[in-house]
C-alpha atoms as a printed R data frame, in Angstrom:
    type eleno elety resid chain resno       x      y       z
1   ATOM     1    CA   UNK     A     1   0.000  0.000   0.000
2   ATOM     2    CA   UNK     A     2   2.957  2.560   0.681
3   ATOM     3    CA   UNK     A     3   3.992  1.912  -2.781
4   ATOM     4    CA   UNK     A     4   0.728  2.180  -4.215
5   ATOM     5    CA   UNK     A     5   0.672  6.068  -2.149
6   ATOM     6    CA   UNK     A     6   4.073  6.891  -3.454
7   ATOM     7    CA   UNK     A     7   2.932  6.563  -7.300
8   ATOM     8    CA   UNK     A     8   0.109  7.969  -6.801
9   ATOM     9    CA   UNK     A     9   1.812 11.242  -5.247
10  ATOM    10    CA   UNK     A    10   3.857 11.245  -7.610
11  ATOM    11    CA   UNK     A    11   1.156 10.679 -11.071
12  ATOM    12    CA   UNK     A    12  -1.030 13.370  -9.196
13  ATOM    13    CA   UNK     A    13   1.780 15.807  -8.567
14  ATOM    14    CA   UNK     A    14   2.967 15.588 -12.044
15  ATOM    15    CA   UNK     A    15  -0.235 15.795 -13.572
16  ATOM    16    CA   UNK     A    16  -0.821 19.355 -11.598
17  ATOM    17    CA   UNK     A    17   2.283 20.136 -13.386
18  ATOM    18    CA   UNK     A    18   3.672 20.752 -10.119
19  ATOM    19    CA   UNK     A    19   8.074 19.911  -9.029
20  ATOM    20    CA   UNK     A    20   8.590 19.088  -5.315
21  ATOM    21    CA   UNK     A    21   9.206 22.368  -4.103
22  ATOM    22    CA   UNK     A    22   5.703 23.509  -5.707
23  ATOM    23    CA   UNK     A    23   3.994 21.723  -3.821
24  ATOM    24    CA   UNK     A    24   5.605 22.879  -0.654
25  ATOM    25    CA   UNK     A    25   4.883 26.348  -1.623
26  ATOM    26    CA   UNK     A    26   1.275 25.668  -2.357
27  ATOM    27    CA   UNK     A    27   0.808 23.279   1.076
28  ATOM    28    CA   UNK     A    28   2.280 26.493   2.256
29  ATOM    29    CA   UNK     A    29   5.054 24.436   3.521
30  ATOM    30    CA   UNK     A    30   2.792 22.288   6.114
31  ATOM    31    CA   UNK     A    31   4.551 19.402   4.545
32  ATOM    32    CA   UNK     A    32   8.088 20.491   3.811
33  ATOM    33    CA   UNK     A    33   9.915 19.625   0.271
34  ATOM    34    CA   UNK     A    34  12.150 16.824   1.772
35  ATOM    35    CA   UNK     A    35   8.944 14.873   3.834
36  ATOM    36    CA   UNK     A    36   7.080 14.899   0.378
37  ATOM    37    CA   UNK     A    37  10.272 13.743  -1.221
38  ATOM    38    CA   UNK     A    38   9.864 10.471   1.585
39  ATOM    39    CA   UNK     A    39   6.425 10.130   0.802
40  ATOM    40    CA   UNK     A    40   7.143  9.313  -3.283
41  ATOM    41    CA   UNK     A    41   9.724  7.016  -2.283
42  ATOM    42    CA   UNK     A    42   7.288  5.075   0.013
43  ATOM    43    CA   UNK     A    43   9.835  6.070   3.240
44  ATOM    44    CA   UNK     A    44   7.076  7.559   4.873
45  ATOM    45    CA   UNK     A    45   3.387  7.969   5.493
46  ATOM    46    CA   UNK     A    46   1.546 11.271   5.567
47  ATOM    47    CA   UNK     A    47  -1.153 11.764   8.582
48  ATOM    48    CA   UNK     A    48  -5.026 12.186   7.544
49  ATOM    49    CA   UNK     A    49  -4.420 16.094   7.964
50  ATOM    50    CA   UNK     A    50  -1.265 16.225   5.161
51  ATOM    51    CA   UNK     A    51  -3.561 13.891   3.099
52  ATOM    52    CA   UNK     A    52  -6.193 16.000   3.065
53  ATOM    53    CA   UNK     A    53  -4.311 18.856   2.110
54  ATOM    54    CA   UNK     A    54  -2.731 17.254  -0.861
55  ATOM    55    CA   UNK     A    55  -5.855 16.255  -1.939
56  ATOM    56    CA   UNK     A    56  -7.307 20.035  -2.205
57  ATOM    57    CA   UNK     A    57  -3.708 21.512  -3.761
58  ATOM    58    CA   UNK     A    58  -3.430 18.662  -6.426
59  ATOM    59    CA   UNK     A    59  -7.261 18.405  -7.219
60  ATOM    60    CA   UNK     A    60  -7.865 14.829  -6.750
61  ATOM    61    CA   UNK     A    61  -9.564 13.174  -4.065
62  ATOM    62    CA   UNK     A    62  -7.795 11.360  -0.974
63  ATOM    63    CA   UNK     A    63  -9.537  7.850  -2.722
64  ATOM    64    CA   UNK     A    64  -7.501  8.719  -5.459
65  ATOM    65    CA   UNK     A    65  -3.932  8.361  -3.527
66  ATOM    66    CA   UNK     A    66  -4.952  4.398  -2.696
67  ATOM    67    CA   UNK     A    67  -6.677  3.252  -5.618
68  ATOM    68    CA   UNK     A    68  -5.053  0.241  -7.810
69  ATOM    69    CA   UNK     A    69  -5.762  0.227 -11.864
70  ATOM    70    CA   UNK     A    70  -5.805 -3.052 -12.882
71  ATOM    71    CA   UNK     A    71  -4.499 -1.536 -16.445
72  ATOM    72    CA   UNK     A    72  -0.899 -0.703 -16.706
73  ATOM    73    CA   UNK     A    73  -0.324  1.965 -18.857
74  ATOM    74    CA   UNK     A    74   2.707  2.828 -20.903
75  ATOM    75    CA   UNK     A    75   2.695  5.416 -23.477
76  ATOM    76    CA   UNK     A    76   4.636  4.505 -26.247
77  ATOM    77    CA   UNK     A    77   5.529  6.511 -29.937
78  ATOM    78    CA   UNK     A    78   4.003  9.176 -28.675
79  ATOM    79    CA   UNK     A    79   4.501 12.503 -30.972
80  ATOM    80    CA   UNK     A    80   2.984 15.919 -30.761
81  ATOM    81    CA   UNK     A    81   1.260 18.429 -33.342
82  ATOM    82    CA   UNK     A    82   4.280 20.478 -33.695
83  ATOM    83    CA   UNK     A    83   4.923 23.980 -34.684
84  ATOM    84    CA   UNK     A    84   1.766 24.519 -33.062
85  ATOM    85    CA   UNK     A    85   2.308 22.545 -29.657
86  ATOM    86    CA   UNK     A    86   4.629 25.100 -27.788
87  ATOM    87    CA   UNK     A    87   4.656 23.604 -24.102
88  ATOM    88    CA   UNK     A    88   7.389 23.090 -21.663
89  ATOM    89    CA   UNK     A    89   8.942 19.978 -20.554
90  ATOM    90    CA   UNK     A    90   7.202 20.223 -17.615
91  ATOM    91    CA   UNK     A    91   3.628 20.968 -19.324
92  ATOM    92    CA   UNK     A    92   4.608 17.999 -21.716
93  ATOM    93    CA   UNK     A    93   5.115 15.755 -18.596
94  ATOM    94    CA   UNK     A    94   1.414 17.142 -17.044
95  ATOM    95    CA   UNK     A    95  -0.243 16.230 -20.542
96  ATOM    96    CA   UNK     A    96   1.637 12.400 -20.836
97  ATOM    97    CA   UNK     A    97   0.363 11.519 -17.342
98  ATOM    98    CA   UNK     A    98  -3.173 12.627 -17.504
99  ATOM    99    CA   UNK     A    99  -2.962 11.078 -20.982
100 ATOM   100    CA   UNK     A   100  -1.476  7.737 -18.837
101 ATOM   101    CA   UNK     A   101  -3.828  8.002 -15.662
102 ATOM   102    CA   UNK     A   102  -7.777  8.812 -18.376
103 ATOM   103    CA   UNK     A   103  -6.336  5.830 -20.235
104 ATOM   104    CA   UNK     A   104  -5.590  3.990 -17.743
105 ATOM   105    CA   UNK     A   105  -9.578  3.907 -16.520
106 ATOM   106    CA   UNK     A   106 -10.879  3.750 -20.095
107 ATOM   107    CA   UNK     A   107  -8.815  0.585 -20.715
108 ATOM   108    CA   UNK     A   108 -10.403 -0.970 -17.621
109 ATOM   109    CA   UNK     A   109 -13.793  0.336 -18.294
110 ATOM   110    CA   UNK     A   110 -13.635 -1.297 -21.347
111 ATOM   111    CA   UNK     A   111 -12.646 -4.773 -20.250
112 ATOM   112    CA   UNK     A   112 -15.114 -4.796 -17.626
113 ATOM   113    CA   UNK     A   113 -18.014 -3.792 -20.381
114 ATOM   114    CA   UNK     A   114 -17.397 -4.743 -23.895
115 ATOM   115    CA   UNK     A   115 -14.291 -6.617 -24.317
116 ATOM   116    CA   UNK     A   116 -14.449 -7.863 -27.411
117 ATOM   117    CA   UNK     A   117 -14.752 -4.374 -29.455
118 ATOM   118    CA   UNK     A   118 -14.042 -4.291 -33.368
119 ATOM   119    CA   UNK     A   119 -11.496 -2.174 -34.609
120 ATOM   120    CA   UNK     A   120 -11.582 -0.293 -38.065
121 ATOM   121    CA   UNK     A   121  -8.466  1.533 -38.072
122 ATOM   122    CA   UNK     A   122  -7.044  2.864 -41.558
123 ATOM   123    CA   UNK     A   123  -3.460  1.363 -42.578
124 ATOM   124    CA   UNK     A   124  -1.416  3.592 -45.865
125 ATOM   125    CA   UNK     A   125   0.976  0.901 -46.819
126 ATOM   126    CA   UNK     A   126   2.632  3.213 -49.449
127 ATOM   127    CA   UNK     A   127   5.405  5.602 -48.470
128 ATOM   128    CA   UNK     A   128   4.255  9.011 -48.388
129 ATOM   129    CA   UNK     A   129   6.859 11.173 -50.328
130 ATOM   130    CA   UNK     A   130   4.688 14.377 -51.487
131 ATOM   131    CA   UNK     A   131   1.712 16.270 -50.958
132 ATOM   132    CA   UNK     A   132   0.178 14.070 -53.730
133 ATOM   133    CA   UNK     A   133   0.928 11.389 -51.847
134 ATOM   134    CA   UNK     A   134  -0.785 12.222 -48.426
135 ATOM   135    CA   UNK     A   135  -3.945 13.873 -50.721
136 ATOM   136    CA   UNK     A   136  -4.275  9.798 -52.403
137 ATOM   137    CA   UNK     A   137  -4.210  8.600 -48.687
138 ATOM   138    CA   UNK     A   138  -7.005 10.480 -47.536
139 ATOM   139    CA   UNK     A   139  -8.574  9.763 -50.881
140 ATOM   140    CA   UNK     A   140  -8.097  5.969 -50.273
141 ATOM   141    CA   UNK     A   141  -9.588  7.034 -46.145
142 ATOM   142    CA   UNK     A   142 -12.522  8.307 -47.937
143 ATOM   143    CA   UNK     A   143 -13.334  5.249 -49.907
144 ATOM   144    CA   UNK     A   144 -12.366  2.391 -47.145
145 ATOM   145    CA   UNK     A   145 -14.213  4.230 -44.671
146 ATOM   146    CA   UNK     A   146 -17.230  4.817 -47.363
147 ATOM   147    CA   UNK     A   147 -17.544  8.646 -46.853
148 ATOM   148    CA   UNK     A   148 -18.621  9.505 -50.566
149 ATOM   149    CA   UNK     A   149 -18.076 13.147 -51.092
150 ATOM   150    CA   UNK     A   150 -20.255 14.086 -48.233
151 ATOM   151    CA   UNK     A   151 -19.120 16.229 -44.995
152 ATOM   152    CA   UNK     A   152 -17.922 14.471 -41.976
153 ATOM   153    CA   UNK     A   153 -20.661 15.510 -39.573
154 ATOM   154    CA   UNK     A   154 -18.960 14.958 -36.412
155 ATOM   155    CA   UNK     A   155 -14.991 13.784 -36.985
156 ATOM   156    CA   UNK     A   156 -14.084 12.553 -33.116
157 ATOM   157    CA   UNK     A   157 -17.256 10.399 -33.113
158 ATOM   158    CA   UNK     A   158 -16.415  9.087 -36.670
159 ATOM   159    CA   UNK     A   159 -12.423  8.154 -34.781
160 ATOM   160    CA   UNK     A   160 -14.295  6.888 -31.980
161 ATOM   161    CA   UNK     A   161 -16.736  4.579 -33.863
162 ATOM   162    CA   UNK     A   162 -14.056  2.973 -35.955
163 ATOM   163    CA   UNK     A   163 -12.281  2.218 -32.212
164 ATOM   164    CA   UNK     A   164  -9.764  5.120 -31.490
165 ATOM   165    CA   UNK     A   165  -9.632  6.062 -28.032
166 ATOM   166    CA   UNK     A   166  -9.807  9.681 -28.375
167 ATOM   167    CA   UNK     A   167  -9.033 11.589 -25.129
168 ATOM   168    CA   UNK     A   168  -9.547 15.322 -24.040
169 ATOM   169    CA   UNK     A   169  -7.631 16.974 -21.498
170 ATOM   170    CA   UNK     A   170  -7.440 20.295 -19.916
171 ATOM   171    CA   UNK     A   171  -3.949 21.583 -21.226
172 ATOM   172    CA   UNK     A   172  -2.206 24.694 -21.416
173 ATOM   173    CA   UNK     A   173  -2.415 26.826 -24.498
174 ATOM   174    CA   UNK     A   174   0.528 25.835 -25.932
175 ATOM   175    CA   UNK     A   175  -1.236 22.296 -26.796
176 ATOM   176    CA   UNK     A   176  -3.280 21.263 -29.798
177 ATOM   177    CA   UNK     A   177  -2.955 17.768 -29.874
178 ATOM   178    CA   UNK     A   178  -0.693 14.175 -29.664
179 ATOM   179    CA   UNK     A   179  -0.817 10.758 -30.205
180 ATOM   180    CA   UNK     A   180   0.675  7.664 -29.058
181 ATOM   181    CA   UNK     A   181  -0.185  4.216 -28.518
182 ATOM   182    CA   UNK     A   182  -0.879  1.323 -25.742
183 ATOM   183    CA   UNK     A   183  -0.166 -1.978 -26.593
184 ATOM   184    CA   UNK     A   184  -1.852 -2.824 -29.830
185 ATOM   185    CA   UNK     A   185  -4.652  0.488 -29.030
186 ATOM   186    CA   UNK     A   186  -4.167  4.021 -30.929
187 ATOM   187    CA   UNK     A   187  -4.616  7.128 -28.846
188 ATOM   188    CA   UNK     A   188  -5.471 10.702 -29.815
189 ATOM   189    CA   UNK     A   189  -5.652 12.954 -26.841
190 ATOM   190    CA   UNK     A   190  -6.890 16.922 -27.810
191 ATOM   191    CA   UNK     A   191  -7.295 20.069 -25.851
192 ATOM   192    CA   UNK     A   192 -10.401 20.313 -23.854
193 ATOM   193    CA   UNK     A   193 -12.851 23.090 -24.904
194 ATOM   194    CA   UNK     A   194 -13.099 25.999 -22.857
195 ATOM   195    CA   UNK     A   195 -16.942 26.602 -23.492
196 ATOM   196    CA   UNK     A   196 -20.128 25.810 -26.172
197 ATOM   197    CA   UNK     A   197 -19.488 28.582 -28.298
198 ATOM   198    CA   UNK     A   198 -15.970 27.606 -29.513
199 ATOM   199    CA   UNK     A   199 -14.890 27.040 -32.783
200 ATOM   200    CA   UNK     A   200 -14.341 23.479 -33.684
201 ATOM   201    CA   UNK     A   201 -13.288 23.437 -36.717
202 ATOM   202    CA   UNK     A   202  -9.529 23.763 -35.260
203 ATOM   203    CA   UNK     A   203 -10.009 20.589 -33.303
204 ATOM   204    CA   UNK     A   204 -11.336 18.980 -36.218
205 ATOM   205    CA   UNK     A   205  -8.630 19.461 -37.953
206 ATOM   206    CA   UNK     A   206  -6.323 18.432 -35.151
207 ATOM   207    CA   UNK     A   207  -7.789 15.330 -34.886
208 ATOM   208    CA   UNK     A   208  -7.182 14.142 -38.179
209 ATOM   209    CA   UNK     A   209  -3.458 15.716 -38.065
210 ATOM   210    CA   UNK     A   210  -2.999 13.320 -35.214
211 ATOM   211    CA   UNK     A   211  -4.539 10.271 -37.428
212 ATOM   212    CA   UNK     A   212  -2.049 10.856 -39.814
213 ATOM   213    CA   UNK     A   213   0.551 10.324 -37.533
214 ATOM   214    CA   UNK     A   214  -1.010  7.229 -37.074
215 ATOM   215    CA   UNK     A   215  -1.338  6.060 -40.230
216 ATOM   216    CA   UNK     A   216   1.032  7.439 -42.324
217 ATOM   217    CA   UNK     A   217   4.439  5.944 -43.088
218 ATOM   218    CA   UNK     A   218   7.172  9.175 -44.203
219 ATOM   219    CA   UNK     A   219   9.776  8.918 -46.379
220 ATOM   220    CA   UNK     A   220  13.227  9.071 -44.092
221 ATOM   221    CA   UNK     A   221  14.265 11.797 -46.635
222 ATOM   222    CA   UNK     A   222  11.498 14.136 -44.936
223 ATOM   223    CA   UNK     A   223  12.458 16.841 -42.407
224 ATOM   224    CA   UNK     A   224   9.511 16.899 -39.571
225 ATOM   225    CA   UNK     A   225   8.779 20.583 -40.981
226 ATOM   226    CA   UNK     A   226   7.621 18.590 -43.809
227 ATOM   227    CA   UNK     A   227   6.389 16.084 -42.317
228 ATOM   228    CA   UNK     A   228   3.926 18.099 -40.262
229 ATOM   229    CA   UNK     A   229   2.935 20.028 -43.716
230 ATOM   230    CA   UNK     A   230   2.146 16.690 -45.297
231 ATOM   231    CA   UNK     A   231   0.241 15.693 -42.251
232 ATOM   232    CA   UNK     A   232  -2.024 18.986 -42.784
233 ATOM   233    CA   UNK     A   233  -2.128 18.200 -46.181
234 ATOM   234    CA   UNK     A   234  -4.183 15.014 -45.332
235 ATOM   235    CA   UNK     A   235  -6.092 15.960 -42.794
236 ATOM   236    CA   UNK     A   236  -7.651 18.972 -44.965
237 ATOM   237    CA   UNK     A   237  -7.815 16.568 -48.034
238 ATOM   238    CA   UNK     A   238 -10.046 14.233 -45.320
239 ATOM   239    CA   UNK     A   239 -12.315 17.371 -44.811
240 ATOM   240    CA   UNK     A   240 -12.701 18.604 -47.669
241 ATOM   241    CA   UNK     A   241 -12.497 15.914 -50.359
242 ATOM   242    CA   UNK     A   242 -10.709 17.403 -53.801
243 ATOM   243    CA   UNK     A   243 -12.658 16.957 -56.455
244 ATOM   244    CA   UNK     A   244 -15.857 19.081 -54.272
245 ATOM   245    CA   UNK     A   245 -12.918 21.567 -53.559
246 ATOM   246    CA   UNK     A   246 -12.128 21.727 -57.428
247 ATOM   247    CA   UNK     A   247 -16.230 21.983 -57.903
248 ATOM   248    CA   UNK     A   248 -17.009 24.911 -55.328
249 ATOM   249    CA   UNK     A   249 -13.824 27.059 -55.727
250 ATOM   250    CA   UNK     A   250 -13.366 26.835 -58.933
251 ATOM   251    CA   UNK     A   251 -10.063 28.340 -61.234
252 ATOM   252    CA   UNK     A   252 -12.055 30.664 -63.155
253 ATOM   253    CA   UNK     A   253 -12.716 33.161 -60.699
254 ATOM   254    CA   UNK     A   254 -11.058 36.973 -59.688
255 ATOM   255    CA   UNK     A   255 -12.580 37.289 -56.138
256 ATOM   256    CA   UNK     A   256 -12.917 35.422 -52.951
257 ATOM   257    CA   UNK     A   257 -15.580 36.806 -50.784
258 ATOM   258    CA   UNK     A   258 -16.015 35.973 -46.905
259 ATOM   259    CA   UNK     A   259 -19.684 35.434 -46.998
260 ATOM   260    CA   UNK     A   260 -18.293 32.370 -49.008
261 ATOM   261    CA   UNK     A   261 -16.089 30.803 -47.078
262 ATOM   262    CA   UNK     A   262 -18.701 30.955 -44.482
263 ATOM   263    CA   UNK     A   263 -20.873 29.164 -46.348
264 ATOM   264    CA   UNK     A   264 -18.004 26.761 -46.598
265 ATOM   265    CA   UNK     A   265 -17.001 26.266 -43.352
266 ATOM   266    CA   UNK     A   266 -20.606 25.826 -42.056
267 ATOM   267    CA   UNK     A   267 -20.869 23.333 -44.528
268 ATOM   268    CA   UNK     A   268 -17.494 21.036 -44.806
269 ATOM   269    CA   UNK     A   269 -16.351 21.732 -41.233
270 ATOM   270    CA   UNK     A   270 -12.627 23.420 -42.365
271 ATOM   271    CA   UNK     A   271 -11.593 26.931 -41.371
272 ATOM   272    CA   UNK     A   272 -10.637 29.334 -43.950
273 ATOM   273    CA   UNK     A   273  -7.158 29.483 -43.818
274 ATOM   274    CA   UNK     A   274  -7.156 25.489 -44.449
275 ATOM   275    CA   UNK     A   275  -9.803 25.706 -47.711
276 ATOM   276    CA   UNK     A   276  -6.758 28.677 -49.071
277 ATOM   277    CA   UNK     A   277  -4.290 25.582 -48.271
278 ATOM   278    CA   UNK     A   278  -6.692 23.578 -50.421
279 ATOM   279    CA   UNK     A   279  -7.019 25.703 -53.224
280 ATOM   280    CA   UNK     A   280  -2.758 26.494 -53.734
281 ATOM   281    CA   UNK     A   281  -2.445 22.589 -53.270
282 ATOM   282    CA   UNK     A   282  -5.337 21.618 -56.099
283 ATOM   283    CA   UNK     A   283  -3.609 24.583 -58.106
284 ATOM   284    CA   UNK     A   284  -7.319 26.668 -57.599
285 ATOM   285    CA   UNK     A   285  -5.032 29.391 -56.446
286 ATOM   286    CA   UNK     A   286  -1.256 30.812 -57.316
287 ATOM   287    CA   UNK     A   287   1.183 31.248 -54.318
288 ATOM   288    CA   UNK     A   288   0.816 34.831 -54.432
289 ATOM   289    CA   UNK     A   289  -3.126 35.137 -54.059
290 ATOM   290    CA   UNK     A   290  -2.512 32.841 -51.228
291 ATOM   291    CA   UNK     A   291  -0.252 35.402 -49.648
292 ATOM   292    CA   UNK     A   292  -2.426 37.584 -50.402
293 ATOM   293    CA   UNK     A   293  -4.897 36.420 -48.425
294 ATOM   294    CA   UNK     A   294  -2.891 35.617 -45.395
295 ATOM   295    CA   UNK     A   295  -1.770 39.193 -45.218
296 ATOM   296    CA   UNK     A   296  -5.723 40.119 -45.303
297 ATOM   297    CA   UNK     A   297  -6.386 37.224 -42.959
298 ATOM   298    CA   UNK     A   298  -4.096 38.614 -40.094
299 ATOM   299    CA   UNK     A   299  -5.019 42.620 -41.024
300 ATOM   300    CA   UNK     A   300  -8.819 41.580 -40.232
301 ATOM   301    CA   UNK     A   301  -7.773 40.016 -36.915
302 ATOM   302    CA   UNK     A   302  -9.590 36.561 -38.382
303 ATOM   303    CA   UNK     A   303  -6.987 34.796 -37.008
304 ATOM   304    CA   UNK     A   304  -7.940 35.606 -33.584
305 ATOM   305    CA   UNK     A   305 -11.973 35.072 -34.606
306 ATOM   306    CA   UNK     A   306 -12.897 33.525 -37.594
307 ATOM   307    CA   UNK     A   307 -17.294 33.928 -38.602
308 ATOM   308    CA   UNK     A   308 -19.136 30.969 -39.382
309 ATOM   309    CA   UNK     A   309 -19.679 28.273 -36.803
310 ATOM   310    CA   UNK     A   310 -19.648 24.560 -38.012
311 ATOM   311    CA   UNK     A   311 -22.470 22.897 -35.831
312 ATOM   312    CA   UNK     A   312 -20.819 19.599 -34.276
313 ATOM   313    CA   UNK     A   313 -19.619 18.609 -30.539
314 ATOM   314    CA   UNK     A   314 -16.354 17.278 -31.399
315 ATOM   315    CA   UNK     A   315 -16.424 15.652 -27.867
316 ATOM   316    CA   UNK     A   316 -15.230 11.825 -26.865
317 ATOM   317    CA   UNK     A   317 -18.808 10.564 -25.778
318 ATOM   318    CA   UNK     A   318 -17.817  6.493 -25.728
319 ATOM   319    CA   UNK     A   319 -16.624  6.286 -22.174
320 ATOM   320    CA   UNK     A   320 -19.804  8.068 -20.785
321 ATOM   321    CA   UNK     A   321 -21.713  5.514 -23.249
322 ATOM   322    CA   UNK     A   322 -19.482  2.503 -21.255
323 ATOM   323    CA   UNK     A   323 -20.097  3.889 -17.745
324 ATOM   324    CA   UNK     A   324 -23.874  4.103 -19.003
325 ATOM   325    CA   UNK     A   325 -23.951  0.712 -20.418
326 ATOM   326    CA   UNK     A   326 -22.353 -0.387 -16.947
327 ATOM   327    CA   UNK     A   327 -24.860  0.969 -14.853
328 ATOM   328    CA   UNK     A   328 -27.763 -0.428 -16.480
329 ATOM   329    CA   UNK     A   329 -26.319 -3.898 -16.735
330 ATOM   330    CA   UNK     A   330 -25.935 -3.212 -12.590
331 ATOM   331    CA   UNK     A   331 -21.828 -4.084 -13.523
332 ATOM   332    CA   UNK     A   332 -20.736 -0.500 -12.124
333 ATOM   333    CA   UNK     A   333 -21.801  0.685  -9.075
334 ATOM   334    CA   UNK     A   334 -22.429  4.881  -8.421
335 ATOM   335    CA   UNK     A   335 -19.079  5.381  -7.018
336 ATOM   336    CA   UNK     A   336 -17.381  3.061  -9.809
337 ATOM   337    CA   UNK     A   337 -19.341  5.096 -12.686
338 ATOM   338    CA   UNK     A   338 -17.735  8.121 -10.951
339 ATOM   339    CA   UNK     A   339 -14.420  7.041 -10.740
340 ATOM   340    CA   UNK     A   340 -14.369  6.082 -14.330
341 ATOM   341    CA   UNK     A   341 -15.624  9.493 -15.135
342 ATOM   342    CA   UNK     A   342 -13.543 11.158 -13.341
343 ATOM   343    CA   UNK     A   343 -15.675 12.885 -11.135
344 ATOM   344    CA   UNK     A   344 -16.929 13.066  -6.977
345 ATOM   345    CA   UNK     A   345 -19.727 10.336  -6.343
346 ATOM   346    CA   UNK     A   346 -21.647 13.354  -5.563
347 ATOM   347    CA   UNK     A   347 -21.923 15.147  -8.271
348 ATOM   348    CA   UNK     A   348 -22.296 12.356 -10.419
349 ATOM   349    CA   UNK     A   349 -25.408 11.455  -8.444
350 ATOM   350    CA   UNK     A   350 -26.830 15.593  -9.030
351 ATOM   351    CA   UNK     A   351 -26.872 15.055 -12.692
352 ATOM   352    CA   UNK     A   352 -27.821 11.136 -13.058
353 ATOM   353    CA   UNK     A   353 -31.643 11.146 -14.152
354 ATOM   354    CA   UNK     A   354 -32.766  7.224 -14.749
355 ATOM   355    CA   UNK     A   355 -35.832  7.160 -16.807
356 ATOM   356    CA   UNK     A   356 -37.127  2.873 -16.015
């Protein structure tokens, strides 16, 4: 049990994002830097009072410090959305636990309740040298997956249905997405919205970035700059399948109006800035209209807040469907649905309405 307290300590601390001395500070040095150091090496034991407090600084309740997953975890080829995922090595380290610790539960969750899931995911066998090359692979997506020219109404729940296990997390800004797998399972872990009225279409995107890295096998002659340009290159080609780009944008044209692109976005799910990406890639476009229009894109501040709203959740729903599924087969208890969730018993309770 001591050594089940000192990892514990030390997965909560670390997913608070918090060193040693931190924590001292915040405990406001009622447990000193040194004692804590004892405690995460199983030397010593803290008294109800220290536990208590560690509980409130780190967020997580004192059942948290002694419980045992029956899933060990271990994050493996795990890679990040660069250029756009600026965290610290510390903020990295927060993200890979809480990654480890809401896998950990949804691993068990799912061997308790449906053991035996299908898996769908997409394999690319051929070397991806070009953009041509990652535009055929989501091409080839489109057709194995049977997504016709139509938009993808809701992408995570499309990941999650073909048996992803797509994770969000509260991160820091810096973060837009990562991957990495568990044993023979694929993980995609994004950024946790901050409220309804956000823009999805960013997450959208992200999500398919990160099945690329999945899926994709680069040539070794790529630098990860590239890499990461090819990845964006599929996921857009995913959203917005080239032959409707070639349709609705069309090459005979002298103006690009925003009332368009709204139209766009609200239908295909893909935020401006991507669709311009489309149209240089599908030659729609010459490189200098496209800088053109990032110039304008940054004057107009629609970097910051882009119109047009694309009308999806873009939320993991599957382990709330488990815990559900759980309950109702009387295989969870209340407590155990909460734990899984991630929540207090109590508030779990507040919001649980059964119907029969």
């Amino acid at each position: 049990m001591d050594h089940v307290f000192a990892n514990r300590l030390s997965s909560a601390r670390k997913m608070a994002g918090m060193s040693l001395q931190d924590l001292e500070n915040k405990l406001e040095k009622y447990v000193t830097r040194q004692t804590l150091h004892k405690y995460e090496q199983g030397k010593m034991k803290p008294n109800s009072k220290a536990l208590l407090a560690m509980s409130n600084v780190l967020g997580v309740p004192v059942d948290y410090f002694y419980s045992v997953p029956t899933v060990k975890v271990e994050l493996k080829n795990v890679d990040y959305r660069k250029y756009s995922s600026k965290i610290s090595k510390v903020e990295q380290v927060a993200v890979e636990e809480k990654a480890k610790e809401n896998c950990e539960r949804y691993l068990e969750l799912e061997h308790l309740i449906n053991p035996s899931e299908k898996v769908e995911y997409y394999t690319y066998k051929k070397v991806i040298e070009n953009a041509d090359d990652a535009e055929t692979a989501a091409k080839t997506l489109r057709e194995v997956w049977k997504l016709c020219y139509d938009p993808i109404p809701d992408v995570v729940e499309m990941l999650e249905d073909k048996g992803y296990k797509v994770i969000e997390l509260d991160a820091p800004d810096g973060f837009d997405g990562m991957k990495a797998d568990v044993g023979d399972k694929k993980i995609i872990v994004l950024k946790k919205g901050v409220n309804q009225s956000e823009d999805v279409v960013r997450k959208r995107l992200t999500a398919l970035h990160e099945l690329a890295h999945h899926t994709l096998t680069f040539s070794k002659n790529l630098s990860d700059k590239e890499i990461e340009k090819l990845c964006h290159t599929f996921s857009s080609a995913v959203l917005y399948p080239a032959d409707m780009a070639k349709k609705e944008l069309s090459k005979d044209r002298f103006h690009f109006y925003q009332n368009e692109l709204v139209l766009i976005k609200e239908r295909w799910g893909i935020s401006f800035a991507a669709v311009f990406s489309r149209a240089l890639h599908l030659g729609i476009i010459t490189s200098f209209i496209y800088r053109k229009f990032n110039i304008g894109y940054r004057e107009r501040g629609l970097h910051l807040n882009e119109p047009g709203k694309f009308m999806s959740k873009e939320k993991p729903v599957k382990m709330q469907r488990l815990v559900y599924m759980g309950l109702s087969k009387e295989i969870l208890t209340i407590n155990e649905a909460a734990y899984y969730l991630g929540m207090s018993a109590w508030k779990f309770k507040k919001q649980l309405h059964q119907i029969v």
